[in-house]
C-alpha positions as CSV (number, residue, x, y, z in Angstrom):
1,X,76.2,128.8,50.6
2,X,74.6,126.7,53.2
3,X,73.2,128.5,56.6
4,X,74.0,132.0,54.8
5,X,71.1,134.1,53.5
6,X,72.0,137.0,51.5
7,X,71.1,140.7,53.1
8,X,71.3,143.1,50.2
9,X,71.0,143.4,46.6
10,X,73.3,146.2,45.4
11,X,73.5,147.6,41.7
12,X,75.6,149.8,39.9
13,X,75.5,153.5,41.0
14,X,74.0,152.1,44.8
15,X,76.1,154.2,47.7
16,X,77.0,151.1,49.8
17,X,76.9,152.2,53.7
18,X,78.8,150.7,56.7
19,X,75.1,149.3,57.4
20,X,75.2,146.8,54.3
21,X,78.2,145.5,55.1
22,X,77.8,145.4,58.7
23,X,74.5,143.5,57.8
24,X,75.8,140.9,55.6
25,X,79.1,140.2,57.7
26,X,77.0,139.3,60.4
27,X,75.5,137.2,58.0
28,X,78.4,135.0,57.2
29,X,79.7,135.3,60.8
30,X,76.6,133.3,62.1
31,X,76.9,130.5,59.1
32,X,80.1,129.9,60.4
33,X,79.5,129.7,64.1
34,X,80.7,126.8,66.3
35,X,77.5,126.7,68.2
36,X,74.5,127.8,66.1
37,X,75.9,128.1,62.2
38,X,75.1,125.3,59.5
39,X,76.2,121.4,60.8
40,X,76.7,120.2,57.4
41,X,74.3,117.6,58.3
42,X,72.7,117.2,54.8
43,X,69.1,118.9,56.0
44,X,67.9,121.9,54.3
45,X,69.9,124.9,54.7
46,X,72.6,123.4,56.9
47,X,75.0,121.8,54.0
48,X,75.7,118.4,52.6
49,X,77.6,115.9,54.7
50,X,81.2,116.0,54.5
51,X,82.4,113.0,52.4
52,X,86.4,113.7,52.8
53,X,88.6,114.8,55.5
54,X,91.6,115.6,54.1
55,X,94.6,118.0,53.8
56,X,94.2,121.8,54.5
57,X,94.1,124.1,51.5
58,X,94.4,121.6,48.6
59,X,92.1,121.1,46.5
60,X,93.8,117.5,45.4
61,X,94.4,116.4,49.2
62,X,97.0,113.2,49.5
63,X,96.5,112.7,53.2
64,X,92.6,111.9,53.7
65,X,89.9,110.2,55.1
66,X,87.4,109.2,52.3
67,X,83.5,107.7,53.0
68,X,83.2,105.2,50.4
69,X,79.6,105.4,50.3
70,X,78.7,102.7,47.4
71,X,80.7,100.0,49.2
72,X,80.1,101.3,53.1
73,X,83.8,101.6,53.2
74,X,86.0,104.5,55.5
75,X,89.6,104.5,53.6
76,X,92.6,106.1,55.2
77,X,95.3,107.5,52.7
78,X,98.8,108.5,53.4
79,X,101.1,110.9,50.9
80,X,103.5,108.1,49.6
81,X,106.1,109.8,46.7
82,X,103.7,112.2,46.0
83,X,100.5,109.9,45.5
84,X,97.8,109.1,47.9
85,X,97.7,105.8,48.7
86,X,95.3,104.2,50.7
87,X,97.2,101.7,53.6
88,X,93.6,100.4,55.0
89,X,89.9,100.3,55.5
90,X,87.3,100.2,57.8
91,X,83.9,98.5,57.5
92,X,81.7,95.9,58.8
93,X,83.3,93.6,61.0
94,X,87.0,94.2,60.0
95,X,89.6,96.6,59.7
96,X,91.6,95.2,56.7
97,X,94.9,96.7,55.2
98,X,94.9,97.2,51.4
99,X,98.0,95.0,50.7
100,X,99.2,92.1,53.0
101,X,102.1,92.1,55.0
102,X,102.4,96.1,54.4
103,X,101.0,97.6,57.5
104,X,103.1,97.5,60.7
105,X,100.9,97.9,64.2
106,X,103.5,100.4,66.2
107,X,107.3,99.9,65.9
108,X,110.0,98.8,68.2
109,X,110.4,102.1,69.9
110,X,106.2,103.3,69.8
111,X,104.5,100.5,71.2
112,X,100.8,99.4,72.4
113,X,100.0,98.9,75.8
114,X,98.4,95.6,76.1
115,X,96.2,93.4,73.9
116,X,92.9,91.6,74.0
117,X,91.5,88.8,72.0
118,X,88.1,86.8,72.0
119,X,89.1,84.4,69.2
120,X,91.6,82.7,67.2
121,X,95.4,85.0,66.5
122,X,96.9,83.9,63.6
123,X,100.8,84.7,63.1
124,X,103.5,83.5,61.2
125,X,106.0,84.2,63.7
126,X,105.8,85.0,67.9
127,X,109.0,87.1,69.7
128,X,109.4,87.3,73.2
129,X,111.7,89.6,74.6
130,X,114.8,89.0,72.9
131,X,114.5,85.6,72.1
132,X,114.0,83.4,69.0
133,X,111.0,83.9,67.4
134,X,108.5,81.0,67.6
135,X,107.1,79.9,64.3
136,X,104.9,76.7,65.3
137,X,103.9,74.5,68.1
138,X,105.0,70.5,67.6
139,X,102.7,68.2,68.2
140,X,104.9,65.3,67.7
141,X,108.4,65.0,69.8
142,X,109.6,62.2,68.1
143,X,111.2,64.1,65.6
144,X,111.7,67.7,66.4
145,X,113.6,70.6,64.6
146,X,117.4,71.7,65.7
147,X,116.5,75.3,66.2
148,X,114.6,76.7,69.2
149,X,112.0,78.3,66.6
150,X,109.4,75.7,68.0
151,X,107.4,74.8,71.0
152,X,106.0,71.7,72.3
153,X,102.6,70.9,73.5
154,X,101.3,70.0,76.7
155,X,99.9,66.6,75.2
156,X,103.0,66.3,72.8
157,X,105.2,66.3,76.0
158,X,103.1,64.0,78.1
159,X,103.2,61.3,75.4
160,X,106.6,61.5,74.8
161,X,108.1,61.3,78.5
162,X,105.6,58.6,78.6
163,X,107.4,56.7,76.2
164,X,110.6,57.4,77.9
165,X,110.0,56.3,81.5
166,X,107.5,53.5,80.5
167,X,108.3,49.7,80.8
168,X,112.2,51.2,82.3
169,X,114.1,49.2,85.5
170,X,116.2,50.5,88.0
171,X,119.4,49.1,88.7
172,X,120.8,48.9,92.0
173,X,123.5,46.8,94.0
174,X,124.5,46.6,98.1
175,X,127.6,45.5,99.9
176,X,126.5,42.1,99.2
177,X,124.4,40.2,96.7
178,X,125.5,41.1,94.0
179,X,123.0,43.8,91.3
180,X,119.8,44.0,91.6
181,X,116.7,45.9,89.5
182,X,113.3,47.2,89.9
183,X,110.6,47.5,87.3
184,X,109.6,51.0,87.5
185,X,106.0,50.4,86.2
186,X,105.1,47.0,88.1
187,X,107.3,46.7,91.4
188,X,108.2,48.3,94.7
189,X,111.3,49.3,96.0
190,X,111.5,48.8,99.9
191,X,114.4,50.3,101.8
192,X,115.3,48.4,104.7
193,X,117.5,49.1,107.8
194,X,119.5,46.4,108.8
195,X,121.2,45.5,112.8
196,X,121.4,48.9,114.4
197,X,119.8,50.7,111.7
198,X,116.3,51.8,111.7
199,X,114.3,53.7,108.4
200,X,111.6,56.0,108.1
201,X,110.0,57.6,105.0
202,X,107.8,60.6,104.9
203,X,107.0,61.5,101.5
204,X,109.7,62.1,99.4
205,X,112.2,61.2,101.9
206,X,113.5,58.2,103.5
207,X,115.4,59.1,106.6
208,X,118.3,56.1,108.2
209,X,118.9,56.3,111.6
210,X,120.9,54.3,114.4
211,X,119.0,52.3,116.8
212,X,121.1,53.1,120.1
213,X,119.6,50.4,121.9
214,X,122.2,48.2,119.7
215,X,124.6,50.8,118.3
216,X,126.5,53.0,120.1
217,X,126.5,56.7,118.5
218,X,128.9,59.9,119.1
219,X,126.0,62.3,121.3
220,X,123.6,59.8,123.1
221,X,124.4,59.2,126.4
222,X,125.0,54.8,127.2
223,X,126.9,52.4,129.1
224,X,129.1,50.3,127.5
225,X,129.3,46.6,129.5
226,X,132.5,44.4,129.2
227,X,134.2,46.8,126.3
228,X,137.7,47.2,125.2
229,X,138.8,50.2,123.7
230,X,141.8,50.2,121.8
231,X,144.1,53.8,122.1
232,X,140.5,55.7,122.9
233,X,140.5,59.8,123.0
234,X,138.1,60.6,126.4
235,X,137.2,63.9,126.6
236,X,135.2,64.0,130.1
237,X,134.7,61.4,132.9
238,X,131.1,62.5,134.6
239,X,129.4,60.8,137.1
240,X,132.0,59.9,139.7
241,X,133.5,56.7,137.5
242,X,136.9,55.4,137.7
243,X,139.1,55.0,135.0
244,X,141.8,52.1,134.8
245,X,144.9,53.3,133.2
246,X,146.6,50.9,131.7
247,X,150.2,49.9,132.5
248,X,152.9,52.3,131.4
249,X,150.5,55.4,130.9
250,X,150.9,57.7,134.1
251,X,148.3,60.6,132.9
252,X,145.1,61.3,130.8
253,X,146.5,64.3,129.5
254,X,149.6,64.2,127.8
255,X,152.7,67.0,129.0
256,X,153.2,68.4,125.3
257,X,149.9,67.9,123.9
258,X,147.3,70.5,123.2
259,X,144.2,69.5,124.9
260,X,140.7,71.4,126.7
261,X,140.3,71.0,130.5
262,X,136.9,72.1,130.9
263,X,135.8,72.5,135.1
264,X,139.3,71.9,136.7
265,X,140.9,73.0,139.2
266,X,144.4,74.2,139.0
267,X,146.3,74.2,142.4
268,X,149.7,76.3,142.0
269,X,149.7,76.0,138.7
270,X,152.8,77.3,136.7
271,X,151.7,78.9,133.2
272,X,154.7,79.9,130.7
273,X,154.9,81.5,127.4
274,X,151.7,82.6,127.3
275,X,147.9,83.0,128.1
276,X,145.2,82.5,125.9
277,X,141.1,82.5,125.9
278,X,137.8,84.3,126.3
279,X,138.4,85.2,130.0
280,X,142.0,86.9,129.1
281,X,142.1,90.1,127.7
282,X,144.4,92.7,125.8
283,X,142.4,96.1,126.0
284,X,144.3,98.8,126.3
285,X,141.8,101.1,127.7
286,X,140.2,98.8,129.8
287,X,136.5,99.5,128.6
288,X,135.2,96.0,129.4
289,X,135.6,96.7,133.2
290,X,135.2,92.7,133.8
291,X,135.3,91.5,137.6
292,X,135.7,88.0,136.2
293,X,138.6,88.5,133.7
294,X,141.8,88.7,133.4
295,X,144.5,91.8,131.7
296,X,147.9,91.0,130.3
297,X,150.9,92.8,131.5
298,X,151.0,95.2,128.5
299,X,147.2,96.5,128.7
300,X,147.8,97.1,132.3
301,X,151.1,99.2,131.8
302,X,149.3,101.0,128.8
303,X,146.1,102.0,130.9
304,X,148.6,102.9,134.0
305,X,150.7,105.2,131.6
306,X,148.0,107.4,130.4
307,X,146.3,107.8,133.3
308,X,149.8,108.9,134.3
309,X,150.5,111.0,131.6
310,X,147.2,113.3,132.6
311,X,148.9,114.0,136.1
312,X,151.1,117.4,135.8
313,X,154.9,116.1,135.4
314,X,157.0,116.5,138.6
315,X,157.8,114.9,141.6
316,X,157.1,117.1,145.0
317,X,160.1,116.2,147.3
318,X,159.2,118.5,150.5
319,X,156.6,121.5,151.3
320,X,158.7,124.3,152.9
321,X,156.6,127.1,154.7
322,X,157.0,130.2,153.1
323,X,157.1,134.1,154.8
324,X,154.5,134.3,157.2
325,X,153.4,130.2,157.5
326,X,155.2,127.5,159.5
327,X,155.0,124.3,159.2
328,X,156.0,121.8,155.9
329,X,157.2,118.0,155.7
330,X,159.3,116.1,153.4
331,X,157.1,113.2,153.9
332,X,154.1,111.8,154.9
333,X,151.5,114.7,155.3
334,X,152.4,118.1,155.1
335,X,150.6,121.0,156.9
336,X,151.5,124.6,156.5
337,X,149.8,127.1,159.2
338,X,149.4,130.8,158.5
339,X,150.9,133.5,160.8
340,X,148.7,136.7,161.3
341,X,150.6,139.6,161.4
342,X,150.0,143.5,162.0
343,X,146.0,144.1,161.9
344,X,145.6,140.4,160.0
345,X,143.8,137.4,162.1
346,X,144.4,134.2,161.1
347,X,141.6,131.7,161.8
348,X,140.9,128.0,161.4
349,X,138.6,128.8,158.2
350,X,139.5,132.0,157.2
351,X,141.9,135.0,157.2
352,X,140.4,139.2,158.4
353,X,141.3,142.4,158.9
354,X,141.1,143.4,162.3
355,X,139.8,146.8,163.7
356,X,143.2,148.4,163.5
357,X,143.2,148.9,159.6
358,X,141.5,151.2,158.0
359,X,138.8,150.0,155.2
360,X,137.1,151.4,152.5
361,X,133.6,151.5,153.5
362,X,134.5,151.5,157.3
363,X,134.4,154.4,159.7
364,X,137.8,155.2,161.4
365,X,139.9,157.7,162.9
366,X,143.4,158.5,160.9
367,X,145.8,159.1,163.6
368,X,149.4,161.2,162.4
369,X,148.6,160.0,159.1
370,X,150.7,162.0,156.2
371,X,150.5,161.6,152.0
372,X,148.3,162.4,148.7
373,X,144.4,162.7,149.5
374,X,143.0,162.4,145.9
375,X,139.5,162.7,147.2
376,X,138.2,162.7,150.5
377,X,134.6,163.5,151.0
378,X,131.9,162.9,153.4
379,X,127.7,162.5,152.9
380,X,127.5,166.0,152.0
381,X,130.5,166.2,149.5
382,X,133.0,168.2,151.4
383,X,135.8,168.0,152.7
384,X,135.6,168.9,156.7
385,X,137.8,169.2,159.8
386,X,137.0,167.0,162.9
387,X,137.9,170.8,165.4
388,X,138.0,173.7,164.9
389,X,141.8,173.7,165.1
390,X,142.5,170.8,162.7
391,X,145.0,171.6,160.1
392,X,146.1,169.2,157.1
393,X,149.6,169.9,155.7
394,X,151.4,168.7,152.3
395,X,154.0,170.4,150.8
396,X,152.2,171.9,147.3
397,X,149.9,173.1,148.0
398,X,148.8,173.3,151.7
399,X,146.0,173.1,152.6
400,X,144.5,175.1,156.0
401,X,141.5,173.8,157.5
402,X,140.0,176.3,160.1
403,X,136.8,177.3,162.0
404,X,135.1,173.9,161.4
405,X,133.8,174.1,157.9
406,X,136.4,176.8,156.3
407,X,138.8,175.8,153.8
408,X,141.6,178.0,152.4
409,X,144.1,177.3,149.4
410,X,147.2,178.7,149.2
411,X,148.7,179.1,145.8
412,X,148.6,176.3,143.6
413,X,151.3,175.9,140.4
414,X,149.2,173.0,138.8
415,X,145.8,170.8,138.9
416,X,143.4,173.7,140.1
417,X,140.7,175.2,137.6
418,X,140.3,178.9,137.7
419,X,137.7,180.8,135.7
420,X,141.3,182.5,133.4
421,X,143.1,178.9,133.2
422,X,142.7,176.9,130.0
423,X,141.8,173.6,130.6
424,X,141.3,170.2,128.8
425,X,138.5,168.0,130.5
426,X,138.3,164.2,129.3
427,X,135.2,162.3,129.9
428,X,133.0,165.1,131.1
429,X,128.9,166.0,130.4
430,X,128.3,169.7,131.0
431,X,124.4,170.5,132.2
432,X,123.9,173.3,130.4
433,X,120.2,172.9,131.7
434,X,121.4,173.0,135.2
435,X,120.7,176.1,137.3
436,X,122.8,179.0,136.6
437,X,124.6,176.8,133.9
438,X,125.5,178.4,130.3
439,X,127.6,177.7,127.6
440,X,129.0,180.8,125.4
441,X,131.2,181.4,122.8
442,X,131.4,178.0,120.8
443,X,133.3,178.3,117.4
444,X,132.5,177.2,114.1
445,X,135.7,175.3,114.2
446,X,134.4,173.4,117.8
447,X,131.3,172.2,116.1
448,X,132.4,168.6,114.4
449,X,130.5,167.2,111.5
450,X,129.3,164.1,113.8
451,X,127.1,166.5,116.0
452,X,124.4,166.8,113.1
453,X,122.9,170.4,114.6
454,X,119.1,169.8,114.1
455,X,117.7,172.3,111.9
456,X,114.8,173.1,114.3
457,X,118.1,174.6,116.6
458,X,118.1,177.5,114.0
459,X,116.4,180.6,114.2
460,X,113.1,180.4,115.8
461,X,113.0,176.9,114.7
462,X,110.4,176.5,112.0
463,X,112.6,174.8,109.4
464,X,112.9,171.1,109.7
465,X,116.3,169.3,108.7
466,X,114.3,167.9,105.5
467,X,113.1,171.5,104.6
468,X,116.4,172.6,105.1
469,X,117.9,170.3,102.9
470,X,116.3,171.6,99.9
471,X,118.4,174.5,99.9
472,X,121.2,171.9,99.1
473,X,121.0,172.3,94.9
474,X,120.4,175.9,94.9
475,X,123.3,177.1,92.5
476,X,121.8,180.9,93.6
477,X,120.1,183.1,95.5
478,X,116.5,181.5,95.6
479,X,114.9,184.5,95.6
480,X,116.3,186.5,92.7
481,X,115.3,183.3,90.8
482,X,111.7,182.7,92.0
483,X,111.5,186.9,91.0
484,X,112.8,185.9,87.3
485,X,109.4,183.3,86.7
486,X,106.3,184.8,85.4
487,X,104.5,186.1,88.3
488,X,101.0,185.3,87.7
489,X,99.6,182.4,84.7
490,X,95.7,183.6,84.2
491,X,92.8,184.7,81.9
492,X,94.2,187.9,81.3
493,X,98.2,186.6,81.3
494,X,97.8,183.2,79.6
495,X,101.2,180.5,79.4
496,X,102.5,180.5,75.7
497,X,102.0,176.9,74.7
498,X,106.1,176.8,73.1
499,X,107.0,177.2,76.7
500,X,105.3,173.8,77.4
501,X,107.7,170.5,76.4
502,X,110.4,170.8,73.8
503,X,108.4,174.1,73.0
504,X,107.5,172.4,69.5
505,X,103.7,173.0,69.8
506,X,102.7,176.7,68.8
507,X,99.2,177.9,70.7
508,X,97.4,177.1,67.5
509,X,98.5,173.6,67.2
510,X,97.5,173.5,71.2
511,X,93.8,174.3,70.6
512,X,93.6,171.6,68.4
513,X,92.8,169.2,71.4
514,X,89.9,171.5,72.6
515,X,86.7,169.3,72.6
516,X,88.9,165.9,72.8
517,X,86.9,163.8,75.8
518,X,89.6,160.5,75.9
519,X,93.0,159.7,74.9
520,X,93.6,160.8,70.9
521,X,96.1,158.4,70.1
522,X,93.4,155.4,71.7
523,X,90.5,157.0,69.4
524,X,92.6,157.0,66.3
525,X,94.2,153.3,67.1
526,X,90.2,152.4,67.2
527,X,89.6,153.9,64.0
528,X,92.0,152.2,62.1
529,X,91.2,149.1,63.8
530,X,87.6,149.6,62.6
531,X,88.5,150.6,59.0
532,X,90.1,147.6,59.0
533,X,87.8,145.7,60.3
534,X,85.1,146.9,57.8
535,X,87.1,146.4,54.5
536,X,88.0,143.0,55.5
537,X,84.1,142.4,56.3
538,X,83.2,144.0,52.8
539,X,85.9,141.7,51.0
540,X,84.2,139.0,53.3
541,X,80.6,140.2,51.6
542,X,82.5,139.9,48.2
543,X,83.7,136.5,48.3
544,X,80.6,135.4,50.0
545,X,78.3,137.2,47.0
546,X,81.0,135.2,44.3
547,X,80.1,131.8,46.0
């Protein structure tokens, strides 16, 4: 084989190693290399030149490429009912098919980008789009086809509308004098304008106009001399002139017809029915705000109502003074004044408290004052006498103010907190830091499961909540069942290996691992991998020998 040379010679009776076949599979593995092994090139040792392309695997392909050496030929063969048949060939200066009118270059749905010719394209047929497909060119109009399979070329085309419009004459007639023609090929038509009219041509076009120095026209502005008109329409008189109206006509414009006054003055007018134009307007909501037009009655009434209808409904009839004001109107303007009254001042701008009311943050004397005091303190927090003498009375309980800073309290049935009395307090924070402060006695059952005691709270402290929490699965004393394990795993008290796992594996069976320096089930998946690897390389060596 070419690029392989043989490694070994092995007889009957030889031991073949792993070396030999090692040797000659690396052999056959550079023959065949991509980079380096034989090119098939048809130099020594590198193979003969490959003459056929063709299908994988058959030995007979039908699909191929064949090098047609004797003729300088490449065929290309296509499977066609089972035979190979070649569809066309290249060689030099043409690609040519094998039978005419067989081949097909793309289809309808698969097509070729664009195309590019130096030289003659011969067709029987040329489709554009979706139209008729064009079979040949005519050269001679005089006769042509019915169908649109044909086109006509430039020189045919020329001739023939040269034949058309040669030697022709244009007919043509006026108001007067009767018809008249033109020989196309040998005259000149002129177009001319006759009183009042005046022509001009520019190009293609030949433009009539009136000459207003003869005709009068509808825009330009002229004087008419020593004219008549007979039932004229006059739209404006300008420029101060003065119109003669002839007997029997008392007016320009008519009573009952419609007409445009345009810059008039109407003095006193009288308009009925209705009004109409650009400076009247219906809107409703008034958006134009225009200081130079004018609203209709029903706009006006609209706007008015809803600006109405935001105003609170009621009509105020009078303001009546109330208890301590005077004052009130039921028309015009009304002014209510405000009275002061005991220990109130009644100003211009405002209303105060004068000195004889007692205030919240003000300092005052209570004179004969008797009720409830719910709390009544001073800077220092109690509750003291202004003499020595002074004594505050109330029916339950009483209390006896005495010797200046002294308070005594007589019985009480209800409200005061005794070191026996059981009491509820709502809203409180008890400093159990404060000096002298404790709290004894808590219950179990006045602990709720929202306080979360921390579990550094618990003995000296040493447990943390998550240490604590391991106790949580314990189905028994932890102790008793750390006492039940085997106490000490050494040299001299070794672990049983059936204790380890399922228990399956006896010690023996465990020992078996001694000496093992990776993973055992990775060392045996490489061994196979390499047993199989060498068998295939020695049927490799085989074949390779058989060739």
């Amino acid at each position: 084989m070419a690029g392989y040379i043989r490694q070994s010679s092995i007889s009957n009776g030889d031991i073949v190693t792993a070396t030999v076949f090692n040797n000659e599979y690396d052999a056959l593995a550079a023959a065949f290399s991509n980079s380096s092994g034989h090119k098939h090139d048809g130099t020594a040792a590198e193979g003969p030149v490959i003459a056929l392309i063709g299908d994988a695997g058959l030995s007979t392909p039908l699909n191929k490429i064949q090098i047609d050496t004797t003729n300088d030929e490449i065929g290309f063969y296509v499977d066609v009912a089972a035979s190979s048949v070649e569809q066309f060939k290249v060689l030099d200066g043409g690609i040519v098919p094998i039978i005419t009118n067989d081949i097909d270059l793309g289809t309808s749905s698969l097509q070729f980008k664009d195309a590019y010719f130096d030289g003659n394209v011969t067709l029987d047929g040329l489709t554009i789009g979706s139209a008729t497909s064009i079979t040949d060119v005519d050269t001679d109009l005089t006769s042509v086809s019915a169908s649109d399979d044909t086109v006509a070329s430039a020189k045919a085309i020329k001739t023939y509308v040269d034949a058309q419009v040669g030697g022709a004459d244009l007919d043509f007639s006026g108001n007067t004098g009767g018809s008249q023609s033109i020989d196309l090929d040998a005259q000149t038509l002129s177009l001319t304008g006759g009183t009042g009219i005046d022509t001009t041509g520019s190009a293609q076009t030949m433009t009539f106009a009136i000459d207003t120095a003869v005709v009068v026209d509808k825009t330009t502005v002229q004087t008419l001399t020593n004219k008549t008109l007979t039932t004229p329409t006059i739209a404006s008189i300008t420029n101060g002139g003065t119109v003669t109206i002839p007997s029997g006509t008392d007016t320009l414009v008519a009573k009952t017809s419609t007409d445009i006054l345009t810059n008039k003055t109407l003095t006193s007018p009288v308009i009925n029915t209705a009004i109409s134009g650009t400076a009247f307007l219906d809107e409703d909501n008034m958006s134009s705000n225009s200081a130079t037009k004018v609203a209709s009655q029903q706009s006006i009434k609209t706007y008015v109502d809803t600006q109405v209808a935001t105003i609170p409904v009621g009509d105020i009839t009078s303001v009546v003074a109330g208890t301590g004001m005077t004052g009130g109107a039921t028309t015009g303007v009304a002014t209510l004044n405000v009275i002061g009254g005991a220990g109130i001042t009644a100003n211009a701008d405002n209303i105060t408290i004068d000195g004889t009311v007692a205030t919240l943050d003000g300092i005052q004397t209570l004179t004969n004052k008797s009720g409830n005091i719910s709390q009544w303190t001073n800077d220092s927090g109690y509750l003291t006498a202004e003499t020595d003498s002074q004594t505050l009375s109330f029916s339950t309980p009483t209390l006896t103010i005495s010797n200046g800073n002294n308070v005594n309290l007589s019985t009480l049935t209800t409200g005061l907190i005794t070191a026996s009395s059981t009491d509820t307090f709502t809203n409180k924070t008890i400093d159990a830091d404060g000096t002298g402060n404790s709290i004894t006695n808590i219950e179990d059952a006045n602990i709720k499961a929202a306080a979360a005691i921390d579990a550094t709270k618990i003995a000296d402290g040493s447990v943390t909540s998550a240490e604590f929490q391991y106790i949580n699965t314990l189905s028994s004393n932890a102790q008793t069942q750390i006492d039940s394990k085997q106490a000490t795993i050494d040299s001299s008290a070794r672990l049983n290996a059936n204790l380890v796992g399922d228990g399956s594996v006896d010690n023996t069976e465990f020992g078996y691992i001694n000496g093992v320096t990776s993973a055992i089930q990775t060392q045996i998946n490489t061994a196979n991998a390499d047993i199989a690897t060498k068998a295939s390389a020695g049927f490799a060596v085989a074949m390779a020998i058989a060739l």
